[in-house]
HTML snippet that shows the backbone in 3Dmol.js (N, CA, C, O; Angstrom):
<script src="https://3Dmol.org/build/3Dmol-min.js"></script>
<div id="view" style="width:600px;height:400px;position:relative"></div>
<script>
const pdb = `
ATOM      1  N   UNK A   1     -22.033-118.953 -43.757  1.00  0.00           N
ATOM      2  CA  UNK A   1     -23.037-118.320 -42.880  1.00  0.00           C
ATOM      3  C   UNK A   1     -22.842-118.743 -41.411  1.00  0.00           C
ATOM      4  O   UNK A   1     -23.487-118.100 -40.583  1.00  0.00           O
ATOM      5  N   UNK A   2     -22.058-119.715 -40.979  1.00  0.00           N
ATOM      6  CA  UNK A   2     -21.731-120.066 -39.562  1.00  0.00           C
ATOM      7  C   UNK A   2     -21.127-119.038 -39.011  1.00  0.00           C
ATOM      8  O   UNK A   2     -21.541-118.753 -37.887  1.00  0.00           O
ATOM      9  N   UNK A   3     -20.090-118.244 -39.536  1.00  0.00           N
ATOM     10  CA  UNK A   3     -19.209-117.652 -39.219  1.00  0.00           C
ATOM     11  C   UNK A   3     -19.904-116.693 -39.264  1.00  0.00           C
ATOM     12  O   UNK A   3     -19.452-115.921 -38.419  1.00  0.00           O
ATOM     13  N   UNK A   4     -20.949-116.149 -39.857  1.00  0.00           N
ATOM     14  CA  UNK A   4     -21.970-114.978 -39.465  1.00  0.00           C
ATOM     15  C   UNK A   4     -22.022-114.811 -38.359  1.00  0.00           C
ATOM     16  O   UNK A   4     -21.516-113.998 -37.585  1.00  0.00           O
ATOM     17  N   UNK A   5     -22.982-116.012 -38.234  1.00  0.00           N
ATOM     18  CA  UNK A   5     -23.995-116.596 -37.193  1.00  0.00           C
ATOM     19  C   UNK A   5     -22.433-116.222 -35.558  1.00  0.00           C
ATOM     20  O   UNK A   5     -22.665-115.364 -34.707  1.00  0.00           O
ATOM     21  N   UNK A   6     -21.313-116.918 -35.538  1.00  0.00           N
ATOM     22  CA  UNK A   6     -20.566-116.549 -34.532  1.00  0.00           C
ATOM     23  C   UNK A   6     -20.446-115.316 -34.098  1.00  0.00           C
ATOM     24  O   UNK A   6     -20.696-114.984 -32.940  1.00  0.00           O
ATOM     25  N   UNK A   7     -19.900-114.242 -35.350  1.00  0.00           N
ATOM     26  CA  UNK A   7     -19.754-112.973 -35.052  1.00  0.00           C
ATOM     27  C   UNK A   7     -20.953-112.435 -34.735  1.00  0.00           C
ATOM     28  O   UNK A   7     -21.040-111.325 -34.210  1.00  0.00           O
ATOM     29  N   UNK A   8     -21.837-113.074 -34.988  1.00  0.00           N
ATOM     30  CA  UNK A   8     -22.998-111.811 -34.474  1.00  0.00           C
ATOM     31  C   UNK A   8     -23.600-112.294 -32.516  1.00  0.00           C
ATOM     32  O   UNK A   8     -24.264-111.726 -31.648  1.00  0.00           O
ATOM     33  N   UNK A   9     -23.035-113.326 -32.617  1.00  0.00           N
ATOM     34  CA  UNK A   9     -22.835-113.976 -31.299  1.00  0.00           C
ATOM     35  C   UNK A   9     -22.066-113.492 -29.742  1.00  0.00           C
ATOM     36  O   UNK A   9     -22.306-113.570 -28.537  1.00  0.00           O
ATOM     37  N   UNK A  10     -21.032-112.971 -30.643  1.00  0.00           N
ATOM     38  CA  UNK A  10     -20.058-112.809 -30.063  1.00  0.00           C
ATOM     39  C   UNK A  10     -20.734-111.029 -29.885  1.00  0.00           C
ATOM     40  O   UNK A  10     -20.864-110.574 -28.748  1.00  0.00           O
ATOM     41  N   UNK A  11     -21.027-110.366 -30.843  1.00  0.00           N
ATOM     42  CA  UNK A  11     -21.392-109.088 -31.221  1.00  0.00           C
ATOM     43  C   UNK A  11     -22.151-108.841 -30.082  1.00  0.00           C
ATOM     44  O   UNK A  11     -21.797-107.990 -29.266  1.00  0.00           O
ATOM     45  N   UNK A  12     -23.375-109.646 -29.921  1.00  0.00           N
ATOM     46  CA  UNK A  12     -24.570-109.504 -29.150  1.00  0.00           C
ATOM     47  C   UNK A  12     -24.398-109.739 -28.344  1.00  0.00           C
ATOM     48  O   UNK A  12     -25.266-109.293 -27.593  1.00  0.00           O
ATOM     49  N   UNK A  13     -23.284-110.572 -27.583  1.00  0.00           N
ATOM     50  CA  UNK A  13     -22.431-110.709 -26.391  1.00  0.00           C
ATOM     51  C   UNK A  13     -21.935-109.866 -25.742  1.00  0.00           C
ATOM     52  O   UNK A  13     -22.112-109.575 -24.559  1.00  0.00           O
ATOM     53  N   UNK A  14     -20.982-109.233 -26.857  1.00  0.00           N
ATOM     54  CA  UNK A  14     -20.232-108.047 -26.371  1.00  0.00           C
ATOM     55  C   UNK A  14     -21.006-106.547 -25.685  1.00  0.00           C
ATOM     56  O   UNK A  14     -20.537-105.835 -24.797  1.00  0.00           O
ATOM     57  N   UNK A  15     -22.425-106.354 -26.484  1.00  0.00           N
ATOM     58  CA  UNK A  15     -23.428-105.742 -26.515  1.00  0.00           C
ATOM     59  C   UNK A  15     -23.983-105.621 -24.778  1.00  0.00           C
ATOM     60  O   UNK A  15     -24.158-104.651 -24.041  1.00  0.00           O
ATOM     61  N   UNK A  16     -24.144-107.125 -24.581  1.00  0.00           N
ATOM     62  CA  UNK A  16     -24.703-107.374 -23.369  1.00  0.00           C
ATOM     63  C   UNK A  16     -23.579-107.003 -22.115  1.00  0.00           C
ATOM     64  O   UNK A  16     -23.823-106.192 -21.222  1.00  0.00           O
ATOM     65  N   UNK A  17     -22.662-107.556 -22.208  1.00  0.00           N
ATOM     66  CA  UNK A  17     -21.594-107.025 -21.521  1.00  0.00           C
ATOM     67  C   UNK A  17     -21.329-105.723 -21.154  1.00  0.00           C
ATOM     68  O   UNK A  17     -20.993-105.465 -19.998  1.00  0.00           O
ATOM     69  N   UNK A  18     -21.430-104.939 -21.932  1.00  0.00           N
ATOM     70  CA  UNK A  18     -20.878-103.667 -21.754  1.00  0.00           C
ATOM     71  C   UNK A  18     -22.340-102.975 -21.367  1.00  0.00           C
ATOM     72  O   UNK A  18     -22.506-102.099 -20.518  1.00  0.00           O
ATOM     73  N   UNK A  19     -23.172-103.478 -22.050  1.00  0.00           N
ATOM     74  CA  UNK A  19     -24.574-102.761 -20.914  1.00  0.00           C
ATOM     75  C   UNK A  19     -24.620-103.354 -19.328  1.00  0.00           C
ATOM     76  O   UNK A  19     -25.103-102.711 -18.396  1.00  0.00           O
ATOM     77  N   UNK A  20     -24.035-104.685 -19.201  1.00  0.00           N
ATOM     78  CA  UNK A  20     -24.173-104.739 -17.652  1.00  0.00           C
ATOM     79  C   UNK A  20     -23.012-104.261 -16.937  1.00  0.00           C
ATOM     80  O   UNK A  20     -23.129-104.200 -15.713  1.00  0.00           O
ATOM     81  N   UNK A  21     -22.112-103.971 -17.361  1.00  0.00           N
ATOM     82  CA  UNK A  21     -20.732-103.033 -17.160  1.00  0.00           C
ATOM     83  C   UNK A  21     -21.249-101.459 -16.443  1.00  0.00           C
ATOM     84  O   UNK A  21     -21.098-100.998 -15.311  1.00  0.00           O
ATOM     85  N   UNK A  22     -21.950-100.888 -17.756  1.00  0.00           N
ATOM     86  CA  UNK A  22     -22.506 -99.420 -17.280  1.00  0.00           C
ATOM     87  C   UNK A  22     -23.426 -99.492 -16.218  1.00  0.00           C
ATOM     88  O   UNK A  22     -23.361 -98.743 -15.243  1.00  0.00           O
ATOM     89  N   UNK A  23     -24.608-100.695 -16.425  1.00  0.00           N
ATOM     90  CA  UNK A  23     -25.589-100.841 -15.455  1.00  0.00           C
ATOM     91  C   UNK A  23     -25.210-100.914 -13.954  1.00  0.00           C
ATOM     92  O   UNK A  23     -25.854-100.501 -12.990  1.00  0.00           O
ATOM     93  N   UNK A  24     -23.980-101.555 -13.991  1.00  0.00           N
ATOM     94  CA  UNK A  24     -23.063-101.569 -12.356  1.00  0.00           C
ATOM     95  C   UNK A  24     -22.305-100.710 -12.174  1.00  0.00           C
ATOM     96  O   UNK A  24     -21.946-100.399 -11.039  1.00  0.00           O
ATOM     97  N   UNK A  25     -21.797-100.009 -13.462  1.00  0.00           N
ATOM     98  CA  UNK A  25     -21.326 -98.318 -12.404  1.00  0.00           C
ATOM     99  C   UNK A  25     -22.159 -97.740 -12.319  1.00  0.00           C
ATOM    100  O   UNK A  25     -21.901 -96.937 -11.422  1.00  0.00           O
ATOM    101  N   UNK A  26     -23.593 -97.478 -12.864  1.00  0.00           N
ATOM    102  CA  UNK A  26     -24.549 -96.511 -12.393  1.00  0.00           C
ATOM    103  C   UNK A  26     -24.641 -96.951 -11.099  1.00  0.00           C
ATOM    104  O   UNK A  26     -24.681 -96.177 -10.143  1.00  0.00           O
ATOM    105  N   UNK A  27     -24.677 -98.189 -11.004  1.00  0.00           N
ATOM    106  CA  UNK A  27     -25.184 -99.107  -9.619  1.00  0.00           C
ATOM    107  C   UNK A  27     -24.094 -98.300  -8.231  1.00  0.00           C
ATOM    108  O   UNK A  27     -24.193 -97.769  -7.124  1.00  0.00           O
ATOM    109  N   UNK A  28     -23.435 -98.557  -8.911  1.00  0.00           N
ATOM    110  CA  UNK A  28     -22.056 -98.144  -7.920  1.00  0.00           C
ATOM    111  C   UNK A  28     -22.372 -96.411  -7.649  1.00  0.00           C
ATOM    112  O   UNK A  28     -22.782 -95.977  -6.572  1.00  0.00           O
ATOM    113  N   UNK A  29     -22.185 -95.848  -8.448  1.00  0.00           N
ATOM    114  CA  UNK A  29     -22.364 -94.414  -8.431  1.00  0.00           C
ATOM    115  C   UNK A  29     -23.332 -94.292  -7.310  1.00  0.00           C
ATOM    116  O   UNK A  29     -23.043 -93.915  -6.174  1.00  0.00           O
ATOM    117  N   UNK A  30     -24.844 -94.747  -7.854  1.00  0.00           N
ATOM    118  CA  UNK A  30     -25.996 -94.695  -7.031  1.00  0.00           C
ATOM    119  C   UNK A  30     -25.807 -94.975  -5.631  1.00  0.00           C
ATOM    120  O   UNK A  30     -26.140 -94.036  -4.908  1.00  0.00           O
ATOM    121  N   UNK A  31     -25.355 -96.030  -5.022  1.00  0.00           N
ATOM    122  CA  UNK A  31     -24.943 -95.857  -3.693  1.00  0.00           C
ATOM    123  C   UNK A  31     -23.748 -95.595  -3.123  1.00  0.00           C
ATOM    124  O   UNK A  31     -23.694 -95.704  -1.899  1.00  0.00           O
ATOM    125  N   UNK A  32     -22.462 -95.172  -3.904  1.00  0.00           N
ATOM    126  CA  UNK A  32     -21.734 -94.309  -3.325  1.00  0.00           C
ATOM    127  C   UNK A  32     -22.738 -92.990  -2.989  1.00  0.00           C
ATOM    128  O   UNK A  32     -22.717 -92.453  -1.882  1.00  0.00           O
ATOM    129  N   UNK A  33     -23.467 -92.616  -3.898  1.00  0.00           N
ATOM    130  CA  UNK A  33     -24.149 -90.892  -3.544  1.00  0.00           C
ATOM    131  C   UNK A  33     -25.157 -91.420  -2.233  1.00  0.00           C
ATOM    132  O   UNK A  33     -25.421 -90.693  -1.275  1.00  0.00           O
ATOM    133  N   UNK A  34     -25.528 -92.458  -2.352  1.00  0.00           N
ATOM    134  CA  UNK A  34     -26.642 -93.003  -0.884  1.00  0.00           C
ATOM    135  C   UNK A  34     -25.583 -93.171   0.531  1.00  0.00           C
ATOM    136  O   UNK A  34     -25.966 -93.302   1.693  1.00  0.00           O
ATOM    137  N   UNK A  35     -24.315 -93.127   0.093  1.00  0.00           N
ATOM    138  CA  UNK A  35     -23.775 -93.633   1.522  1.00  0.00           C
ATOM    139  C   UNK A  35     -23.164 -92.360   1.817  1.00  0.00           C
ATOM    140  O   UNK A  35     -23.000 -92.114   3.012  1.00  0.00           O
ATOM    141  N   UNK A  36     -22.793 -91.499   0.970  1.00  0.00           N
ATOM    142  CA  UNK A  36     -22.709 -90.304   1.217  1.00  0.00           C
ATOM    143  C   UNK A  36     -23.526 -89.440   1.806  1.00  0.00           C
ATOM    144  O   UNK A  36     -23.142 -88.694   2.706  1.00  0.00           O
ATOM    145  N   UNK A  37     -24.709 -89.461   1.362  1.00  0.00           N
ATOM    146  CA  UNK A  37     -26.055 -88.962   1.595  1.00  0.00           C
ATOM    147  C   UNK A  37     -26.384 -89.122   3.151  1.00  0.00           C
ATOM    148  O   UNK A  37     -26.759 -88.341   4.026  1.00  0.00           O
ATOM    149  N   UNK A  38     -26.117 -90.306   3.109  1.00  0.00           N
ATOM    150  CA  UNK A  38     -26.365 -91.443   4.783  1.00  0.00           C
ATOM    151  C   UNK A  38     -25.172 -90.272   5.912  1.00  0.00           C
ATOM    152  O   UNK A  38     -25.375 -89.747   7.007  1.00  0.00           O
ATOM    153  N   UNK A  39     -23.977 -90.254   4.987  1.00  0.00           N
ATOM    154  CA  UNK A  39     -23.156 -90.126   6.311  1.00  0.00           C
ATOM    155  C   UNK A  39     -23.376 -88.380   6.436  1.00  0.00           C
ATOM    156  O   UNK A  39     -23.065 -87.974   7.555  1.00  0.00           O
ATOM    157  N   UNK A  40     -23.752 -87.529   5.686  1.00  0.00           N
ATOM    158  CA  UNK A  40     -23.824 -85.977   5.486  1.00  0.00           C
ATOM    159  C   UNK A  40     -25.090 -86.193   6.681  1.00  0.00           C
ATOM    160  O   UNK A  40     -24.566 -85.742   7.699  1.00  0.00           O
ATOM    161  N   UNK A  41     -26.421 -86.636   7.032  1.00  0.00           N
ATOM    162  CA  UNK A  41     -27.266 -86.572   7.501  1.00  0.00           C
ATOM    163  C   UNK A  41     -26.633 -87.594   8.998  1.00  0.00           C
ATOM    164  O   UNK A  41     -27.238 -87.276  10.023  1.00  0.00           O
ATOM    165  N   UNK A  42     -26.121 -88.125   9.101  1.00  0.00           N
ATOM    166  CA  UNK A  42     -25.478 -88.484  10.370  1.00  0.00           C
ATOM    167  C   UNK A  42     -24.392 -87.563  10.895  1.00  0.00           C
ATOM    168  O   UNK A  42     -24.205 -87.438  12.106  1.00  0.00           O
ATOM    169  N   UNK A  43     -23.717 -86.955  10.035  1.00  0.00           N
ATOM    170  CA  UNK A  43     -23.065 -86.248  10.982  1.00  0.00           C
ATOM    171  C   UNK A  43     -23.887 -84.501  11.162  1.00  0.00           C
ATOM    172  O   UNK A  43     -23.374 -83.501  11.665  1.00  0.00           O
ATOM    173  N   UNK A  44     -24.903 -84.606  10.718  1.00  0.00           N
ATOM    174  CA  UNK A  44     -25.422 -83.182  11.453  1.00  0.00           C
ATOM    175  C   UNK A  44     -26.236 -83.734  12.784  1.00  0.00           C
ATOM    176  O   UNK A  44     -26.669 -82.900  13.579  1.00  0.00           O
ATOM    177  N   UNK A  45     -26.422 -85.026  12.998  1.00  0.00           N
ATOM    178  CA  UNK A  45     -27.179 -85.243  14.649  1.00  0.00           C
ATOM    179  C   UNK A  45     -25.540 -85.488  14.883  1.00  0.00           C
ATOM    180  O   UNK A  45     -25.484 -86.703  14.696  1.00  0.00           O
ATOM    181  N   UNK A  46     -24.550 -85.180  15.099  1.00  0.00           N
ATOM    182  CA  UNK A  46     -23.363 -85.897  15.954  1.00  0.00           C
ATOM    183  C   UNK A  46     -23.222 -84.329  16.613  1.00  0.00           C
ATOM    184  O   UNK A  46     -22.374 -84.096  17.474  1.00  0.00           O
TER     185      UNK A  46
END
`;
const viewer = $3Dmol.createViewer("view");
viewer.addModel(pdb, "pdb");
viewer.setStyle({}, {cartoon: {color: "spectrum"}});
viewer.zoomTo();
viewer.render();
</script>
């Protein structure tokens, strides 16, 4: 049962990882489209 106990360790690890993986390309996505956003509305006052 140790060796459960690891893999499900490792499991719930892996779990977490890859949700904070997606959570930072949404992240990323989200302000690439904000700096985009930023520069489309700066260049109509130029």
């Amino acid at each position: 049962n140790d060796t459960r106990l690891e893999t499900w360790e490792c499991f719930s690890a892996g779990i977490a990882r890859t949700q904070q993986i997606q959570s930072y390309k949404q992240f990323k996505k989200d302000h690439i489209a904000k700096i985009k956003r930023h520069f489309k509305i700066e260049w109509r006052f130029l």
